[in-house]
C-alpha positions as CSV (number, residue, x, y, z in Angstrom):
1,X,101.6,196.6,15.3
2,X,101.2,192.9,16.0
3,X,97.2,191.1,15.4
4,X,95.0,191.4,17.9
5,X,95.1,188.4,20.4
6,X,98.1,187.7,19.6
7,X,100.4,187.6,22.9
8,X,102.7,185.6,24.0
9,X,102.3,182.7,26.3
10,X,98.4,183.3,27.2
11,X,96.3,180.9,26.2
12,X,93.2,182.8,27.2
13,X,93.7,184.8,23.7
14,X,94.2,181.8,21.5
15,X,90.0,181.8,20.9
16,X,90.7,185.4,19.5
17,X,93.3,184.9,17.5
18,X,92.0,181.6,15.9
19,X,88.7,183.1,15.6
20,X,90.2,186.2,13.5
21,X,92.8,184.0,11.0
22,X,89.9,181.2,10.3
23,X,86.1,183.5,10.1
24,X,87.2,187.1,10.3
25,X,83.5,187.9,9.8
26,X,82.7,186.5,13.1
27,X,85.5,188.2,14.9
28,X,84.3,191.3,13.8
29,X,81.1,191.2,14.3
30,X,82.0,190.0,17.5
31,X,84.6,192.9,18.1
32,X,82.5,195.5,18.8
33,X,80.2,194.2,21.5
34,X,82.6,192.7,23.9
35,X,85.2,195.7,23.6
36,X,82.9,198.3,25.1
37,X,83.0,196.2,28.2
38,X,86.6,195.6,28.1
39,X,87.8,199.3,27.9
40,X,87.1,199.2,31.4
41,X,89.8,197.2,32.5
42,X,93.3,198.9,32.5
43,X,96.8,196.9,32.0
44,X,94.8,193.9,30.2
45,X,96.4,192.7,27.0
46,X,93.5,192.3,25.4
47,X,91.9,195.6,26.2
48,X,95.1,197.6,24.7
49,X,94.4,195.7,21.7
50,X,90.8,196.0,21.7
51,X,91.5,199.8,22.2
52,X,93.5,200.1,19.2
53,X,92.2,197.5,17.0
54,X,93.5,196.6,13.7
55,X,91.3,197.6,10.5
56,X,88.3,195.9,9.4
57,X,88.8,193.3,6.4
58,X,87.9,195.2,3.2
59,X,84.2,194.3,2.5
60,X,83.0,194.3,5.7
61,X,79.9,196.8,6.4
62,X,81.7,200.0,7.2
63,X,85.2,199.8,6.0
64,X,86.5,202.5,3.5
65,X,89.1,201.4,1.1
66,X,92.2,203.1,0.9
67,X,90.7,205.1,4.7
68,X,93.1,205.7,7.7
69,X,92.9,206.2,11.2
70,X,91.0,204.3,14.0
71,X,88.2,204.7,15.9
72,X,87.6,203.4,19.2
73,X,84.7,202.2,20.7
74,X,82.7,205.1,22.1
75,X,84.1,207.9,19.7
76,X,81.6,209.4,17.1
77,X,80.8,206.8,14.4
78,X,81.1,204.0,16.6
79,X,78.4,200.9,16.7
80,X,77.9,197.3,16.4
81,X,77.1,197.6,13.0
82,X,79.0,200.3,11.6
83,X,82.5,199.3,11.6
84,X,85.5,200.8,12.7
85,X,88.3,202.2,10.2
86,X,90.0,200.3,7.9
87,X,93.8,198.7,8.1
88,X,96.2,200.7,6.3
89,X,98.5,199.5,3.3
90,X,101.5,200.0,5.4
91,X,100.5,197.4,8.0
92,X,101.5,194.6,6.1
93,X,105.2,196.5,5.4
94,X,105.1,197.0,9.5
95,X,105.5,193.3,10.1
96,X,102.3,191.7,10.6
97,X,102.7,188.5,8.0
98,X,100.4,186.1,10.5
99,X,97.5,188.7,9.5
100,X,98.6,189.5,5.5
101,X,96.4,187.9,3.0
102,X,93.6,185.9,5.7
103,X,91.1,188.4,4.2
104,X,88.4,187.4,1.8
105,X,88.0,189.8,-0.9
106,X,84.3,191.9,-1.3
107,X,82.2,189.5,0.4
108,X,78.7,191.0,0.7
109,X,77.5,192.6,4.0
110,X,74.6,190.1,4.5
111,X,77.0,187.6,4.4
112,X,79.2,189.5,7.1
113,X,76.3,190.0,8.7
114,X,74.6,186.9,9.2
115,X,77.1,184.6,9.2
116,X,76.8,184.0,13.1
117,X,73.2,182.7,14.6
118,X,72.0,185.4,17.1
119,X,71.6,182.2,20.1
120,X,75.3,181.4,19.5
121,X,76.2,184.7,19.6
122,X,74.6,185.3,22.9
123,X,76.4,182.1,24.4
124,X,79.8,182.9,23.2
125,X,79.8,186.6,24.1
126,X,79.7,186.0,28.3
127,X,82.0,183.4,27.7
128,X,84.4,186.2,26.0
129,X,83.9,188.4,28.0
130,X,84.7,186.3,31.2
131,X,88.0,185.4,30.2
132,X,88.9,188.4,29.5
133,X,88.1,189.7,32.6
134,X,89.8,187.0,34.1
135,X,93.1,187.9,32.8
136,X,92.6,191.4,33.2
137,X,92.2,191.0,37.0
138,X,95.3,189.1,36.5
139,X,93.9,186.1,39.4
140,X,96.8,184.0,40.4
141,X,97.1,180.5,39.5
142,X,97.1,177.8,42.6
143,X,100.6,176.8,42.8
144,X,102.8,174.9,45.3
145,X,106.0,172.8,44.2
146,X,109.7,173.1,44.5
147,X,112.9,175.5,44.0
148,X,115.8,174.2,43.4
149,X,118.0,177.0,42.4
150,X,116.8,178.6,45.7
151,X,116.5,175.7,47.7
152,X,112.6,176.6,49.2
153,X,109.2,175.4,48.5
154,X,107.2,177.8,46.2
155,X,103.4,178.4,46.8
156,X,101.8,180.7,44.7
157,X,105.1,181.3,42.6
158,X,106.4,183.0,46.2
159,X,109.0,181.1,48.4
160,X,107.1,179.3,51.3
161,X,108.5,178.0,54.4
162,X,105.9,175.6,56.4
163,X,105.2,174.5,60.3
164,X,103.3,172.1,60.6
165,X,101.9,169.6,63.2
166,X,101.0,166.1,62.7
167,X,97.0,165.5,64.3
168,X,95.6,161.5,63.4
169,X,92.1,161.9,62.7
170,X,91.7,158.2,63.4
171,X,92.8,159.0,67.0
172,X,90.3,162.3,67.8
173,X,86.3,161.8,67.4
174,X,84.9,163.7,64.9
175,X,83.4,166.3,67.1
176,X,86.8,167.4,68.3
177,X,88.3,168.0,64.9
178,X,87.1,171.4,65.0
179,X,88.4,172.0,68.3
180,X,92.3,170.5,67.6
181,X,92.1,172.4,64.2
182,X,91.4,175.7,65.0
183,X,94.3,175.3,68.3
184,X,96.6,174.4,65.9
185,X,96.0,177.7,63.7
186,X,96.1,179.7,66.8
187,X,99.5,178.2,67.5
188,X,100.8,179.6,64.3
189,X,101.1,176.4,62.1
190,X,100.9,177.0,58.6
191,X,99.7,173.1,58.0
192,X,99.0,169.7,59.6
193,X,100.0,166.5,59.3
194,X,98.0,163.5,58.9
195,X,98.1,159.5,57.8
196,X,95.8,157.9,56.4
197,X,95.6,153.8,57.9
198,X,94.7,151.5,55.1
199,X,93.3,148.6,57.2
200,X,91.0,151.8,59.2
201,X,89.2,151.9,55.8
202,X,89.1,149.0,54.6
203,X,88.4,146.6,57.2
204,X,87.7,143.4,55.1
205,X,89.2,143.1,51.4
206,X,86.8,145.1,49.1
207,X,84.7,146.7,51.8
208,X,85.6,150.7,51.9
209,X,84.4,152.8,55.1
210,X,84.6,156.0,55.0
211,X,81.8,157.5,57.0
212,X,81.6,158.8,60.7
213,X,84.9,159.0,62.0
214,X,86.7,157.9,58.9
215,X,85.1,160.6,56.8
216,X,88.3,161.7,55.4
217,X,87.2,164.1,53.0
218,X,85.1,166.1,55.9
219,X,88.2,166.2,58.0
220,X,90.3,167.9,54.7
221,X,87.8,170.3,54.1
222,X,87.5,171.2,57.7
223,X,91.1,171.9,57.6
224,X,90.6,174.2,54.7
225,X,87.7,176.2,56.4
226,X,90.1,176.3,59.2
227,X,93.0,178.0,56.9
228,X,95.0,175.0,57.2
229,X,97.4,173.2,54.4
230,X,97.6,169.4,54.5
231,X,100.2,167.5,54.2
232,X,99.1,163.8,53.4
233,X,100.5,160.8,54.7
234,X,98.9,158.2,52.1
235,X,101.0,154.9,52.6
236,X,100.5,152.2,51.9
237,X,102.4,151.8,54.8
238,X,102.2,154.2,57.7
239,X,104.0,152.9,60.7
240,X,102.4,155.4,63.4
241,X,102.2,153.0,66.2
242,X,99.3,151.9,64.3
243,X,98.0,148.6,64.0
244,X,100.1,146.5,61.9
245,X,101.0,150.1,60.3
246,X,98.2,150.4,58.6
247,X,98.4,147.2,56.4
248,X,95.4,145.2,56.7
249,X,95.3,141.8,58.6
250,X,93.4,140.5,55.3
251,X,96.5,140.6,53.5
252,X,98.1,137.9,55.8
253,X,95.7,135.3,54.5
254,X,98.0,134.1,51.6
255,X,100.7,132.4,53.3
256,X,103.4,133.5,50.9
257,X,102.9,137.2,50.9
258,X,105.9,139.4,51.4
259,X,104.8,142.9,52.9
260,X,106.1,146.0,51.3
261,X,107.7,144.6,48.6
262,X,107.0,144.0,44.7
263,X,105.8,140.5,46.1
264,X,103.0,140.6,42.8
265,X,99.9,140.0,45.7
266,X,100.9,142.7,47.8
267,X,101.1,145.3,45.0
268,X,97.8,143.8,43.2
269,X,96.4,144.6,46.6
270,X,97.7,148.2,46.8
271,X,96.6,149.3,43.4
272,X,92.7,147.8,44.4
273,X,93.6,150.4,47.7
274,X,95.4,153.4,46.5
275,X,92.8,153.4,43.0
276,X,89.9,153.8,45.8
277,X,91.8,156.7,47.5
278,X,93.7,158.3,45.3
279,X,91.1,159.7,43.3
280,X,89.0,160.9,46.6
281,X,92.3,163.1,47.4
282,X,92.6,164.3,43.9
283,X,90.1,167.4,44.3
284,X,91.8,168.2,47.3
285,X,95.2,169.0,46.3
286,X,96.0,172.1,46.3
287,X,95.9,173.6,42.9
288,X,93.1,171.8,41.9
289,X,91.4,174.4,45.2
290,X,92.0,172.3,48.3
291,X,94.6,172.3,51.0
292,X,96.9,169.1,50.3
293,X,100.2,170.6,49.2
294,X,102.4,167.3,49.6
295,X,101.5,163.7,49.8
296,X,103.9,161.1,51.3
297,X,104.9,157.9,49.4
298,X,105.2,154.8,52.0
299,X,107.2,155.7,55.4
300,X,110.5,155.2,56.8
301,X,111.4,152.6,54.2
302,X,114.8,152.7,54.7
303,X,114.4,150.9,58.1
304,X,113.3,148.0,56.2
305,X,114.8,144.9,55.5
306,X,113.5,144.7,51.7
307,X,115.2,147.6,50.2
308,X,112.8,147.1,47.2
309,X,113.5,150.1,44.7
310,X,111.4,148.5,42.5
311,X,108.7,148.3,45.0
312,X,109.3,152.3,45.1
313,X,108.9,152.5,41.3
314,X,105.6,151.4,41.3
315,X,104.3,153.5,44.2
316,X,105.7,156.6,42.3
317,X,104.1,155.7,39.0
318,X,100.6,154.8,40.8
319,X,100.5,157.9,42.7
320,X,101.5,160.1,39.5
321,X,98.7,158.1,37.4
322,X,96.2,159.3,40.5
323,X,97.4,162.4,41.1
324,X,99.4,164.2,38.3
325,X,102.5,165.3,37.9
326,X,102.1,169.2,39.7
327,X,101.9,167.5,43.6
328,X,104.8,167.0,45.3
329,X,105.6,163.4,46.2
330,X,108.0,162.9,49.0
331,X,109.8,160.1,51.4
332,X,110.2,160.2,55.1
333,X,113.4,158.7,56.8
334,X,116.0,158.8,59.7
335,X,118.6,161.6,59.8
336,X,121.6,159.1,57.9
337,X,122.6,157.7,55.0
338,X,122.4,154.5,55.9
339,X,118.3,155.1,56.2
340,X,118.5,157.3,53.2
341,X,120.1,154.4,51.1
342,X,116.8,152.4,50.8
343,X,114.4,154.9,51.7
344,X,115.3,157.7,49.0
345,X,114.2,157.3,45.3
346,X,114.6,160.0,42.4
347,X,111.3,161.2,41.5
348,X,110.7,161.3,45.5
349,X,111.7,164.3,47.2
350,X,113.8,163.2,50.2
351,X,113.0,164.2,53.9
352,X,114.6,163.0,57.3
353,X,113.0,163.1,61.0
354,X,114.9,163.5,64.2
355,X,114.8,164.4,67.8
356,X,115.2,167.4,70.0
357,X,118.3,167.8,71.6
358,X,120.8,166.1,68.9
359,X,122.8,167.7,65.8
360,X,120.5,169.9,63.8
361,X,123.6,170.6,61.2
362,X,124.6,166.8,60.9
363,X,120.5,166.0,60.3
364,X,120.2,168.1,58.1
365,X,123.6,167.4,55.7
366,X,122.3,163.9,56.0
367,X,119.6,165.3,54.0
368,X,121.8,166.8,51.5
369,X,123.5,163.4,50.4
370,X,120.0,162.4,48.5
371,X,119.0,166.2,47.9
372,X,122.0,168.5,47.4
373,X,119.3,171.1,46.4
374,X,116.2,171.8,47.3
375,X,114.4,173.1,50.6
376,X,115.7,171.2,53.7
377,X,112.4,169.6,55.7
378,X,112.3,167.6,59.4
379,X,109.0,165.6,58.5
380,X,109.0,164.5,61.8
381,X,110.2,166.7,64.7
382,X,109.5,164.9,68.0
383,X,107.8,166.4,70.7
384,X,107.0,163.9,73.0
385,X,107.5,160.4,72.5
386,X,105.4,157.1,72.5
387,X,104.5,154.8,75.6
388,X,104.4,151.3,76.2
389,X,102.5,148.9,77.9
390,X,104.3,148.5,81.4
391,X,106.5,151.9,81.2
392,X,106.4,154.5,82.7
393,X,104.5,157.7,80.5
394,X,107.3,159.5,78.3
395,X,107.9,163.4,79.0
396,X,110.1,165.4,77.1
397,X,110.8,168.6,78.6
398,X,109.5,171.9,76.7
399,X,113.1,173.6,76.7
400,X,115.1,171.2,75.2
401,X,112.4,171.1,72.2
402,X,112.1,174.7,71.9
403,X,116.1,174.9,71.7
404,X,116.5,172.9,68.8
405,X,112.8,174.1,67.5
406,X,114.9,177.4,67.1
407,X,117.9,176.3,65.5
408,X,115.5,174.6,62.6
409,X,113.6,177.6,62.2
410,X,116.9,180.1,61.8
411,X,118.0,177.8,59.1
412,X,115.2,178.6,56.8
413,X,114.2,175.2,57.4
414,X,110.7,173.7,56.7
415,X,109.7,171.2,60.2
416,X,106.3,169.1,61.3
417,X,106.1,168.5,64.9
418,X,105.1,165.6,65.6
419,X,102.8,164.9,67.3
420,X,101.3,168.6,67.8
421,X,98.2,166.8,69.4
422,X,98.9,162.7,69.9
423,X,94.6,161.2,70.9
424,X,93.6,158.0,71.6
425,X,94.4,154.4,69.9
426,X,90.5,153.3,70.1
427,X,89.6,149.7,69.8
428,X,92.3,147.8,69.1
429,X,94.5,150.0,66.7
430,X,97.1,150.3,69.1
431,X,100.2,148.9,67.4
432,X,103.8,147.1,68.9
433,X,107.3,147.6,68.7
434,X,109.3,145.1,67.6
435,X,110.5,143.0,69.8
436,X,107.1,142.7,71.0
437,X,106.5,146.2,72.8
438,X,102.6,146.8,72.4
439,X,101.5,150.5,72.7
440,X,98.7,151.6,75.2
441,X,95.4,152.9,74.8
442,X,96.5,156.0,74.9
443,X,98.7,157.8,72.6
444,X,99.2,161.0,74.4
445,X,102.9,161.5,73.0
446,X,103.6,164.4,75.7
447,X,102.6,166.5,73.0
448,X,101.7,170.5,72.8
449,X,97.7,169.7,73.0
450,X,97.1,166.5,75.8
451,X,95.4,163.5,74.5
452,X,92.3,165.5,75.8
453,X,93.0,168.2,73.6
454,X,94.4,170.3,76.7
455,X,96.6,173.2,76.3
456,X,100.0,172.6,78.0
457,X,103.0,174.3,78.8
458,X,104.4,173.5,75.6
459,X,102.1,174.3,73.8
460,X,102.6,178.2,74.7
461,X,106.4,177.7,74.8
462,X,106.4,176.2,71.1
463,X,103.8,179.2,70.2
464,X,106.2,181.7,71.5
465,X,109.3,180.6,69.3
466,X,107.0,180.2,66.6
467,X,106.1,183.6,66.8
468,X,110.0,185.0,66.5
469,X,109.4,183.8,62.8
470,X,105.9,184.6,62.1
471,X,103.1,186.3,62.3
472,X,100.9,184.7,64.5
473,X,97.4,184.7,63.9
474,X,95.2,187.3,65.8
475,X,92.0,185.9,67.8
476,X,91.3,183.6,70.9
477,X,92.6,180.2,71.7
478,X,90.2,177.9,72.0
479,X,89.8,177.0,75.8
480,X,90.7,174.0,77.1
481,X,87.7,171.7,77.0
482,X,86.0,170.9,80.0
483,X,85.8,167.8,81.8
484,X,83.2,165.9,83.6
485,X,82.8,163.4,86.6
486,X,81.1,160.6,85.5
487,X,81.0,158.5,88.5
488,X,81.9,155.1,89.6
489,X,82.2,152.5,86.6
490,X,81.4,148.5,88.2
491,X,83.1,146.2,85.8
492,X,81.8,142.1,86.1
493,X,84.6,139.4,85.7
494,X,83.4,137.3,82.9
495,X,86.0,134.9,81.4
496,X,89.9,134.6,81.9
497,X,91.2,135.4,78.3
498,X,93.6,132.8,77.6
499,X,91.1,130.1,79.2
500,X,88.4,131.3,75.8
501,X,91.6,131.5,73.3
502,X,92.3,128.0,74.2
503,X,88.2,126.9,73.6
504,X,88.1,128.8,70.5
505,X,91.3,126.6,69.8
506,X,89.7,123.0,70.8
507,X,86.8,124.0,68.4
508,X,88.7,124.6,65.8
């Protein structure tokens, strides 16, 4: 017979069993009232003990020295003030020591009786009761991190395999998030994919936007409602044919800066950032209740000239400090080793990106040089590709992504397409190429949803392999959304561009 609360690894017990070695008056009086309650509730822990509970200390109103036998709570002689049996003399010989001997001897039954305030006891009783019934019900914990002995993701403390597809929601108004979102469930992705630009939110040093289209937070919970995971792109660096990836122009203004280093103004600069962000995304990961199951740590580092590990280090210790240690923290680069030298760090888990039509096996080995164990993952599966200024509009035809789409997903392997929908570079956030290669308005991408948010061709060809490993959801598809002749636009010839550069200049 071991003491009641007593069992192993729960700590929703500890309260019992604390409560019953320290004031076994309380627990007793206690006993009574919440057990009725918790009969109810088969295959709990608690309610086996509470249904066959040890006897009373000797003293307390009811107990019979030298009795035997139990009696549970609704049996004749039960009530909250009449106790229930006493504990036999052979419990202690049975192997109970942690209850031997915590007994006071012949305390009086007023004492017993009053010892607990009638308002406390009517605070701590629901409070009891509640997590009891919690465990009883047995409700699952949040979960979501990674098996290595069996090389897969775990969500839930089940093996998870994700598709996802990468959506900007710097590049789609507001008032089509809905409308991308709920396409991308209907297409049978388990998550999307989305960065977050620094310089978007933080236009001038110190000055944070997030409102209108930069509410980030509405955009994560909207992909929640929508039954959408997240997986989050945080930086500091992004790339994403973005404006100057993502860094801010601000950070230019000391001359001697070196970007995406340890250089001590650029990381002074990126804890005042990621200490704004960080925290926002906190509530949103995914066992604290929201949809954010990874978070990405820079991008693509390996294709830089810097090679800073130590630059690494103290992005992996700022974004444990902000986020904990349960998240999983991952880096993105090119299929090779030669990417993965720089790029990878211990404490990161490694991912590569590549294209349609190439080597899936060779990509994926790649891979296994930083991470010999561990679920294999193409963060960035390219659908389309980008456009320049000048170029002709990429196209990448549907079958030759759906080909290798296929040899991922019989792998076992986890993939993000990107993009799944590619929208617009307002303003100015369109980025360049280096040499100089600037990116157009539009960031289409050829991608399964049109910069529009049309549905395309591939989008129903990638839905259709997706489906071979899936169950896809049930429900409509969103339509395509309709479109509207707006008429002639006149545009007035005010100033050649380079003739008002060169005033500004003469000014100056």
């Amino acid at each position: 017979m071991g003491c009641p609360g007593e069992v192993k690894g729960s700590k929703t017990f500890l309260s019992w069993k604390l409560l019953r070695e320290r004031n076994p008056w309380m627990y007793w009086r206690l006993y009574p009232k919440v057990s009725c309650e918790l009969l109810k509730l088969p295959g709990s822990a608690l309610t086996r003990e509470l249904a066959h509970p040890p006897a009373l200390p000797q003293g307390y109103p009811g107990s019979v020295p030298g009795g035997e036998g139990r009696r549970r709570p609704g049996s004749e002689g039960w009530s909250a003030a009449a106790a229930v049996p006493v504990r036999r003399e052979e419990e202690e010989e049975e192997g109970c020591p942690s209850c031997a001997g915590r007994f006071p001897a012949e305390p009086s039954a007023d004492a017993a009786v009053s010892w607990l305030p009638p308002a406390m006891l009517r605070l701590l009783l629901p409070l009891a009761a509640l997590a009891a019934l919690l465990r009883a019900a047995k409700v699952p914990e949040r979960s979501f991190g990674i098996d290595y002995d069996s090389n897969s993701f775990v969500k839930d403390g089940k093996p998870f395999r994700y598709i996802s597809g990468s959506i900007h929601y710097s590049r789609v108004p507001p008032y089509y998030w809905k409308d991308r979102l709920l396409k991308m469930k209907m297409a049978g992705l388990d998550a999307i994919q989305t960065y977050i630009p620094w310089n978007y939110h933080e236009p001038q040093m110190g000055t944070y936007d997030f409102s209108g289209g930069k509410d980030l937070e509405s955009f994560l919970q909207l992909a929640n409602d929508t039954g959408l995971l997240v997986i989050l792109r945080a930086g500091p660096y992004i790339c994403a044919e973005w404006d100057m990836g993502g860094l801010p122009a601000w950070l230019l203004e000391k001359k001697s800066i070196v970007l995406r280093s340890s250089d001590s103004d650029y990381l002074e600069a990126v804890e005042r950032w990621m200490s704004v962000l960080l925290p926002k995304m906190r509530p949103y990961l995914y066992q604290n209740g929201g949809p954010v199951i990874m978070v990405q740590v820079e991008n693509e580092y390996g294709s830089y000239f810097a090679c800073d590990y130590n630059y690494l280090r103290f992005l992996l210790k700022l974004f444990r400090l902000h986020l904990g240690d349960e998240v999983v923290l991952f880096t993105t680069d090119g299929a090779s080793q030669f990417h993965l030298k720089c790029g990878a760090l211990q404490g990161l888990y490694a991912t590569v990106d590549f294209a349609p039509g190439g080597n899936v096996t060779a990509a994926f080995l790649a891979q296994r040089s930083s991470e010999p164990k561990g679920p294999l993952v193409n963060s960035e599966f390219y659908t389309g590709w980008l456009d320049h200024w000048g170029h002709r509009h990429s196209v990448v035809p549907a079958q030759t992504i759906t080909k290798t789409l296929d040899e991922i997903l019989a792998r076992g392997a986890n993939v993000n397409l990107y993009m799944f929908i590619g929208g617009t570079n307002f303003a100015y956030w369109n980025g360049a190429n280096m040499p100089y290669m600037p990116q157009p308005t539009s960031y289409d991408y050829d991608a399964p949803l049109s910069e529009a948010g049309d549905l395309t061709e591939k989008y129903f060809a990638l839905r259709k392999v997706i489906g071979m490993y899936k169950q896809l959801p049930e429900g409509l598809i969103p339509p395509t959304t309709p479109k509207f002749a707006y008429g002639k636009v006149l545009l007035q010839k005010a100033a050649v561009l380079g003739i008002q550069m060169a005033c500004l200049n003469c000014q100056m």
